[in-house]
N, C-alpha and C positions, 0 to 999 in steps of 0.2 A: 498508584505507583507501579511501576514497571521496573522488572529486575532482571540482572543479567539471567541464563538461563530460562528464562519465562518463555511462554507463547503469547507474539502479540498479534491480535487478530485486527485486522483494517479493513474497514466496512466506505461502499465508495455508492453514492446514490446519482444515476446518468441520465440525465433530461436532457429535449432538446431547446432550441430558444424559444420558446414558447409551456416550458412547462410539464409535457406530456415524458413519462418516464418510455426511456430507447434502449434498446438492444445494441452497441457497438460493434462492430465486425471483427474488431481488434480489440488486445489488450498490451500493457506491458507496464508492467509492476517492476518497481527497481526497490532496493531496499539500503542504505548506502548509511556507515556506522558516521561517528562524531569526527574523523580521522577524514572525510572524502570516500572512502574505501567503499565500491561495490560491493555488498555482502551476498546478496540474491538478485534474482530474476524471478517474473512467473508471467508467463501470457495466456493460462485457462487460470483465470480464479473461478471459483463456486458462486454459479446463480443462485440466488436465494427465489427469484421473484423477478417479472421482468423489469429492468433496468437498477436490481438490486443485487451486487455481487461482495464479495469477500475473499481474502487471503488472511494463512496463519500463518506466520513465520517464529520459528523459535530462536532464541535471541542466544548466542555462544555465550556458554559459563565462564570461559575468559576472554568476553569481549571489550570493548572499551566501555565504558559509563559514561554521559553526556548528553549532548540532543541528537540523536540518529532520526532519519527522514526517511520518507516514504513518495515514491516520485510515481502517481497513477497516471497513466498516458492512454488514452481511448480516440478510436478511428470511427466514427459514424458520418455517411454516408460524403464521405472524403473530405471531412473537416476533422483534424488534429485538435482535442480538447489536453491538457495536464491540468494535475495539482499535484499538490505538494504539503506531506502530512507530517510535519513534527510531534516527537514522541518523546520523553525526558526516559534515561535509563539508569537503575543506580544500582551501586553494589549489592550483592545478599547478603548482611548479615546482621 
């Protein structure tokens, strides 16, 4: 479970069509609450490993509670891949 206030960390694994894990030239990370609401951006997440990266975003102590998404968007070698990462968030207490 995921609570308001928390860190939530989104871990994103980029291959090309054939398998072999890639480096994208771009990033852009949206973060967008149960509301529609852009909450974040992030276009450097942290490489873990090649075509293994992440972001942490902490989630506001009085945010909305609900399903909040996570919208990964990567440019390799001029083909536009997204996805799209739902996440439930409930109150603390």
């Amino acid at each position: 479970m995921i609570f308001l206030g928390e860190t939530v960390c989104i871990e994103a694994i980029i291959k090309d069509f054939v398998g072999n894990l890639v480096d994208p030239e771009k990033h852009e990370i949206e973060i967008y609450d149960p509301s529609g609401s852009l909450m974040a951006t992030f276009t450097a997440p942290i490489r873990e490993d090649k075509g293994k990266y992440y972001i942490c975003y902490t989630l506001p102590q009085d945010g909305l509670t609900g399903l909040w998404k996570a919208v990964w968007k990567v440019t390799a070698n001029e083909i536009i891949e997204k996805e799209e990462i739902d996440f439930f968030v409930e109150e603390n207490g």
